[in-house]
C-alpha positions as CSV (number, residue, x, y, z in Angstrom):
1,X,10.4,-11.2,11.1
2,X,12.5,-8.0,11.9
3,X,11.3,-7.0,15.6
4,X,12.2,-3.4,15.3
5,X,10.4,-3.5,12.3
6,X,7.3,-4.8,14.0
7,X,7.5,-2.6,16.3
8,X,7.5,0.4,13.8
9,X,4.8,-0.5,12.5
10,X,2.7,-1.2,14.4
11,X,3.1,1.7,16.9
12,X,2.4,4.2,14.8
13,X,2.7,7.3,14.4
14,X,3.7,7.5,10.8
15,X,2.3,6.3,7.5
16,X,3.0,3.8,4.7
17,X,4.2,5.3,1.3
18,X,2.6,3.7,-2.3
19,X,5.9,2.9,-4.5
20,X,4.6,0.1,-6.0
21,X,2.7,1.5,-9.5
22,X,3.0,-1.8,-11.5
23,X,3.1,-1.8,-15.6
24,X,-0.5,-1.0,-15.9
25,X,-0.3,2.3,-14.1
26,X,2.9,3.2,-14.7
27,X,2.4,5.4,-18.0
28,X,0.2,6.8,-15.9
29,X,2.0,7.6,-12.9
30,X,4.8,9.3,-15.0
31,X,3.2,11.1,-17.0
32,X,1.4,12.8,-13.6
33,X,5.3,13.3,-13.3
34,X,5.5,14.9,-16.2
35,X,7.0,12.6,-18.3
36,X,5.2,11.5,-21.3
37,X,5.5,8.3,-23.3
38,X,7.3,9.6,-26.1
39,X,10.2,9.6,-23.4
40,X,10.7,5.7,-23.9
41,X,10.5,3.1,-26.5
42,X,10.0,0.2,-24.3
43,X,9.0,-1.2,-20.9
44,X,13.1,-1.7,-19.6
45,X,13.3,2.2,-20.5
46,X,9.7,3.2,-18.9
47,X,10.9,1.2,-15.8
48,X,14.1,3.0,-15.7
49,X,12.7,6.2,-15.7
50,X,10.0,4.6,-12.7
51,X,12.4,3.9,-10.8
52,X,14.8,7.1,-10.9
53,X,11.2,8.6,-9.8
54,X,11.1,6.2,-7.0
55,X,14.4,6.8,-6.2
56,X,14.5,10.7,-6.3
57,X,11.1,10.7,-3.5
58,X,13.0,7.8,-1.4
59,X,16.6,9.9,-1.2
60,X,15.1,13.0,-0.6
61,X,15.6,14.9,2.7
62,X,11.8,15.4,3.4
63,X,11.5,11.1,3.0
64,X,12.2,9.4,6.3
65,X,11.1,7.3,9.3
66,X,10.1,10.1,11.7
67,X,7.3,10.6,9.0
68,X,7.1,7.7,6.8
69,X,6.6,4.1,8.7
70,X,7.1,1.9,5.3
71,X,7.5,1.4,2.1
72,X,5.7,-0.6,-0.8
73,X,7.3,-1.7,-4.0
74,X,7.1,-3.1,-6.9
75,X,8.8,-6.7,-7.2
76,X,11.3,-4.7,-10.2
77,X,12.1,-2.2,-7.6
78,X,13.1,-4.9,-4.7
79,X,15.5,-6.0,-7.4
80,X,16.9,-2.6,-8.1
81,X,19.2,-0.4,-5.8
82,X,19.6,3.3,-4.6
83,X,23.1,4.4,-4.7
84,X,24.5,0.6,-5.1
85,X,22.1,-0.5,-2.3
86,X,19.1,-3.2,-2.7
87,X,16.3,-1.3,-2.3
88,X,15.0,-2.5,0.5
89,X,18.2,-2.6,2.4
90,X,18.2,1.6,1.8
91,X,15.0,2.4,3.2
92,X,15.6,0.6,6.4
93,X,19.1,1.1,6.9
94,X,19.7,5.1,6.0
95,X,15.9,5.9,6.3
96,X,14.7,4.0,8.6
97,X,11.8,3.1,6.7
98,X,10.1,-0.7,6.6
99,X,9.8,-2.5,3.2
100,X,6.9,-3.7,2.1
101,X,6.6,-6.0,-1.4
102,X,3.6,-6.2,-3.7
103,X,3.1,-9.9,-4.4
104,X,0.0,-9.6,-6.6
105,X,-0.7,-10.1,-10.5
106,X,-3.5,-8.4,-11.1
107,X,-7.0,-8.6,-11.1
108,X,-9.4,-11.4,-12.6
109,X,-12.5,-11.3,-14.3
110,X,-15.4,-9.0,-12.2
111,X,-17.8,-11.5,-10.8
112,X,-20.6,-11.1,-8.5
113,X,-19.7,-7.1,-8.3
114,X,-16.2,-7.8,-7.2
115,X,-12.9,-9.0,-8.4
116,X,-10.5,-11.4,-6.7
117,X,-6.8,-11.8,-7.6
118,X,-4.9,-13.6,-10.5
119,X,-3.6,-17.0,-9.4
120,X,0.2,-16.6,-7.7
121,X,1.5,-19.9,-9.3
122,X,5.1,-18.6,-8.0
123,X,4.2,-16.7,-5.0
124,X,6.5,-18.8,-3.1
125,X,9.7,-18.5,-4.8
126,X,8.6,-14.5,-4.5
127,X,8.0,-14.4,-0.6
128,X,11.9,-16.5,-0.7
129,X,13.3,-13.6,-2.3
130,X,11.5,-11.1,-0.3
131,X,12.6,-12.7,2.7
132,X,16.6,-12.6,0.9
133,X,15.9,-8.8,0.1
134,X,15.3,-8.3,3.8
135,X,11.2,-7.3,3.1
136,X,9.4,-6.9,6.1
137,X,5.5,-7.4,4.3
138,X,3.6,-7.8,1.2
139,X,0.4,-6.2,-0.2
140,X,-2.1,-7.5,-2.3
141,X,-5.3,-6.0,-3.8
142,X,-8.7,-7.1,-4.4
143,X,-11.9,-4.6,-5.7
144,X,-14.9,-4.7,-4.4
145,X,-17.8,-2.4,-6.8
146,X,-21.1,-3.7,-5.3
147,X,-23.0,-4.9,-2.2
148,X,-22.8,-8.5,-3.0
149,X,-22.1,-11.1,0.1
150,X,-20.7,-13.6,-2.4
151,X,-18.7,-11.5,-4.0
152,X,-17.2,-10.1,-0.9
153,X,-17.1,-13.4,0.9
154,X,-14.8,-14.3,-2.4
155,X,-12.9,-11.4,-2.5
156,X,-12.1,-11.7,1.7
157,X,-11.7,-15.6,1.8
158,X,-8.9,-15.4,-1.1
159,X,-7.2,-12.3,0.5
160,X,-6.8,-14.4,3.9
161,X,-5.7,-17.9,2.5
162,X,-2.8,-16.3,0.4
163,X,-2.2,-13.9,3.5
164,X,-1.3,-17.6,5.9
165,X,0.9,-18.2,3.1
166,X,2.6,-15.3,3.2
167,X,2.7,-15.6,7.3
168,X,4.1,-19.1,6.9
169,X,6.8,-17.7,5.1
170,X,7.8,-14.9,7.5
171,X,6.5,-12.0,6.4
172,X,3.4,-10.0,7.0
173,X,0.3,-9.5,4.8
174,X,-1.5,-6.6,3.7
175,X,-4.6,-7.4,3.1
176,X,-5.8,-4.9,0.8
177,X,-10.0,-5.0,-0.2
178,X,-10.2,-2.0,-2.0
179,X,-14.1,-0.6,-2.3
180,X,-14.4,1.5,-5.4
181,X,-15.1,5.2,-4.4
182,X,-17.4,5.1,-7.0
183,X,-20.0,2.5,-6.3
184,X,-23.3,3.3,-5.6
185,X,-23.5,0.9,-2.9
186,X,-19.9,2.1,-1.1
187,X,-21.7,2.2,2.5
188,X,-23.9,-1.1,2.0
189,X,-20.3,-2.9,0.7
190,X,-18.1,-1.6,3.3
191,X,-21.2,-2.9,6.1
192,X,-20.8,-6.5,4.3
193,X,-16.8,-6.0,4.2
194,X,-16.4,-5.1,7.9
195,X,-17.9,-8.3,9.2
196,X,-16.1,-10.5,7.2
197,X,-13.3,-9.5,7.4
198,X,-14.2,-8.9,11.6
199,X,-15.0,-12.4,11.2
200,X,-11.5,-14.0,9.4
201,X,-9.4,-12.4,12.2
202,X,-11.1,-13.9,14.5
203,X,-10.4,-17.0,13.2
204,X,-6.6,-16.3,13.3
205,X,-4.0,-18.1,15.4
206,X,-2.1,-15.7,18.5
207,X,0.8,-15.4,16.4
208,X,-0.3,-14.5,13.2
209,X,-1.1,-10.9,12.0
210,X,-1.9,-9.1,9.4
211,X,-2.6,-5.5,8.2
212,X,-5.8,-4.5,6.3
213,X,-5.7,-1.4,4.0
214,X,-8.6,-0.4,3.3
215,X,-10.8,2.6,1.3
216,X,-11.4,5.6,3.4
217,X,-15.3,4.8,4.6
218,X,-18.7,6.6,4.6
219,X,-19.0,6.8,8.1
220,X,-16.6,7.8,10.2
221,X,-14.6,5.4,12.8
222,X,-16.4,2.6,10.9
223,X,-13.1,0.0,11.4
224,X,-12.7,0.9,15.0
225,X,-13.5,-2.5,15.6
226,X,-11.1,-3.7,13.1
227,X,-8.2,-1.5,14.1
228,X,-8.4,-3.0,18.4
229,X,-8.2,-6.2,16.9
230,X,-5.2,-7.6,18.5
231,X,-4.4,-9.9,15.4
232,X,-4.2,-6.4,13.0
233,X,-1.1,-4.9,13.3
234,X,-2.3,-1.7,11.6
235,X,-5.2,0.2,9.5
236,X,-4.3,1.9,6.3
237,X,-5.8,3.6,4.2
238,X,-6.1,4.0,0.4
239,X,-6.4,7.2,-1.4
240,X,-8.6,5.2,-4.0
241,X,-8.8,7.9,-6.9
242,X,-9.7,11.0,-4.3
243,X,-7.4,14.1,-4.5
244,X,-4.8,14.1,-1.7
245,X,-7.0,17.1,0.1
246,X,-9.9,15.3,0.1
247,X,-8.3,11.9,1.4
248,X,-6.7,14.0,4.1
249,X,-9.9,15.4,5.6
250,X,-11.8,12.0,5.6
251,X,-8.5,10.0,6.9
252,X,-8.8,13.0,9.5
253,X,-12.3,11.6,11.0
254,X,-11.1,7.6,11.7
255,X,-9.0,7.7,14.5
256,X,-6.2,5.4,14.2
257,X,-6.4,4.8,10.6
258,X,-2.9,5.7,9.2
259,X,-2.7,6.1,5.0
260,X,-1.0,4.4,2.3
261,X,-1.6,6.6,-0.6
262,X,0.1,6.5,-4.2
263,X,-1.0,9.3,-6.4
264,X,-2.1,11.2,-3.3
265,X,1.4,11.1,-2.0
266,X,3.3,12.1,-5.3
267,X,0.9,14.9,-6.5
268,X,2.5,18.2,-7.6
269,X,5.8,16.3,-7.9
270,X,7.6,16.7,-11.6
271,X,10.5,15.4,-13.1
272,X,11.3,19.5,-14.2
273,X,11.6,20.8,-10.9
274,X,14.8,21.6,-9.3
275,X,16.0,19.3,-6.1
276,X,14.8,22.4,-4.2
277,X,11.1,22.7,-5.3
278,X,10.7,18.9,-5.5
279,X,12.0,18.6,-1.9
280,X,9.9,21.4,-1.1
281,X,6.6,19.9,-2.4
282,X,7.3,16.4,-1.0
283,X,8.1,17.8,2.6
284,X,4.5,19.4,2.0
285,X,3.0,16.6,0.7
286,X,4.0,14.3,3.0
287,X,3.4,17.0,6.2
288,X,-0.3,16.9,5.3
289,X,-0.1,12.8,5.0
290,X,1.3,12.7,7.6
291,X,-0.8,15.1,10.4
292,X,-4.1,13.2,8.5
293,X,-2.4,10.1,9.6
294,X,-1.8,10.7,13.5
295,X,-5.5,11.6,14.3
């Protein structure tokens, strides 16, 4: 584990940039780039054209460290350089930004109001080459859609037995829950989710931490608790479908909760503006992220 890297992150001050849209939402996040998907023909050309999005946000002026803590990406962007540099090895180096790696593959079945992760058969050989690539963390998600204590126990339990692998290995874990923004029982799941997941750290050795990201909750300050715990390096935050305004204002009210937002972060970007106007709306974007973030 890189110490200056630790100590990034988990002093603050900054937040944790989204790269990491994965097949499923990439058509998605491109064409909210304006870029349709008559542009490619297959999934090499779509990822090309991810990644040159990627790219353009991570080399531009308004991206770096004094704003931006970290980084997550997607396993084919860990693979794939900026300017003839592994990925991972840019941010850090000229941006000063920590790496992060997301290590899941999907979502199974729904089951008891929640779904749990896909089986990581190679997880290991992953976390090898993320430690090769110089990644400082992973991040793997989870949803959560209704009050259910079995389903939540599930969700939690799974998150927590991968996240000791991936501390065995080196790295650090986010350990990312997501509750849906649109359940009607977002409070009552979020109540159930706090003390379980209150109740793994607890449970974890001196030197083993993890981050949690989490959706931005009903009640204000409702992880205090979760964010003093001295075996969570850091809160973050998931935009989780609301428009960047709105995530700003509630991240806002919880002291201490830093964000890690995806759409939230890229909105109002387009592959047809000039350097200048995309510059210009990134330095905005990630202004607002940013002053949300240090509350």
């Amino acid at each position: 584990m890189n110490a200056d890297q630790f100590d990034k992150v988990s002093g603050g001050g900054g937040f944790i940039a989204a790269l990491d849209q994965s097949g499923g939402s990439t058509p998605k996040a491109l064409g909210l780039y304006g870029i349709t998907e008559d542009a490619f023909s297959n999934d090499d050309e779509m990822f090309d054209l991810i990644h040159e999005m990627r790219s353009r946000i991570i080399k531009s002026p308004a991206f770096g460290g004094d704003r931006v803590l970290g980084a997550i990406l997607f396993e084919m962007t860990m693979d794939r350089q900026i300017d003839g540099v592994d990925t991972a090895e840019y941010l850090w180096n000229e941006k000063q930004v920590v790496p992060f790696l997301k290590v899941d593959k999907g979502l199974a079945d729904e089951e008891n109001g929640a779904q749990i992760m896909k089986p990581m058969p190679e997880l290991d050989a992953l976390l090898a080459r993320a430690n090769d690539k110089g990644i400082f963390g992973t991040k793997m998600r989870s949803v959560i859609k209704l009050a259910n204590e079995a389903g939540i126990g599930a969700v939690v339990d799974q998150q927590f037995e991968v996240g000791k692998q991936i501390i065995a290995a080196g790295l650090v874990p986010i350990i990312e829950p997501e509750v849906d923004i649109h359940s009607a029982e977002k409070a009552e799941a979020e109540a159930l989710l706090r003390s379980a997941l209150a109740a793994q750290l607890d449970q974890l050795a001196d030197d083993q931490y993890v981050m949690l990201k989490l959706t931005l909750p009903e009640e204000a300050n409702f992880y205090a608790d979760l964010i003093a715990h001295p075996q969570c390096i850091s809160v973050v935050a998931l935009s989780g479908g609301y428009s960047r305004d709105v995530a700003n204002e509630r991240l806002s009210q919880n002291n201490g909760m830093i964000a890690s937002f995806s759409r939230a972060l890229s909105e109002g970007l387009s592959a047809q503006q000039s350097d200048e106007e995309f510059d210009a709306t990134l330095d905005s974007s990630i202004g607002s992220i940013h002053a949300a973030s240090i509350t």
